[in-house]
N, C-alpha and C positions, 0 to 999 in steps of 0.2 A: 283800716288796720292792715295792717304787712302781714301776711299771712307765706308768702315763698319768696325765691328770687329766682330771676332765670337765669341759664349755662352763663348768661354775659353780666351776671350780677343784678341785671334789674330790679327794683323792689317790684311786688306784684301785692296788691293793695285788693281792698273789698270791703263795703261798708259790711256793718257789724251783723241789722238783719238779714244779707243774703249767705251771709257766713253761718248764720245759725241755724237756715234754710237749710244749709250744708250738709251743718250737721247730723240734722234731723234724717235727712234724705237719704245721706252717702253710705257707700257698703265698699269702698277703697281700701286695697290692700295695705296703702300708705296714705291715712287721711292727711290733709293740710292740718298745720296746728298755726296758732297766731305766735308772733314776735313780740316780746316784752317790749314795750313804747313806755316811757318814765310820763310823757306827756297824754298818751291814750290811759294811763293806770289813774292821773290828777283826775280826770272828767268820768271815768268809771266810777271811782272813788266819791264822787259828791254825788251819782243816782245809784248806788246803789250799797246796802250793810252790810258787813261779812254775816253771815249766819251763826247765831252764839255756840254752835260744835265747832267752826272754826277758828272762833276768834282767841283758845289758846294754844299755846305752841306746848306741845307733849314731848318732842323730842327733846325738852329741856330737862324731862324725867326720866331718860334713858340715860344708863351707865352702859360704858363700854369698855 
């Protein structure tokens, strides 16, 4: 998963459970966050459900 890049653009990658070691661990004034992948969201998607408080969208019932 692409988690930053460097000064020279490079992607900077890390599988998922040492990212989540990360997260568990880190106390970073600017944690790392992951990069939307259309292809890491396919294979996320088939191991795991959204959870039924997420699975509706509410700001459909906001007026502005």
């Amino acid at each position: 998963m692409k988690i930053a890049e460097s000064d020279s653009g490079k992607k900077i990658r890390i599988r998922l459970k040492y990212y989540m070691h990360y997260l568990i661990h880190q106390d970073d004034d600017s944690p790392l966050y992951l990069f939307e992948n259309c292809d890491t969201n396919k294979k996320l998607k088939k191991k795991f459900d959204v959870p039924s408080y997420f699975r509706e969208d509410y700001f459909n019932y906001v007026r502005l």
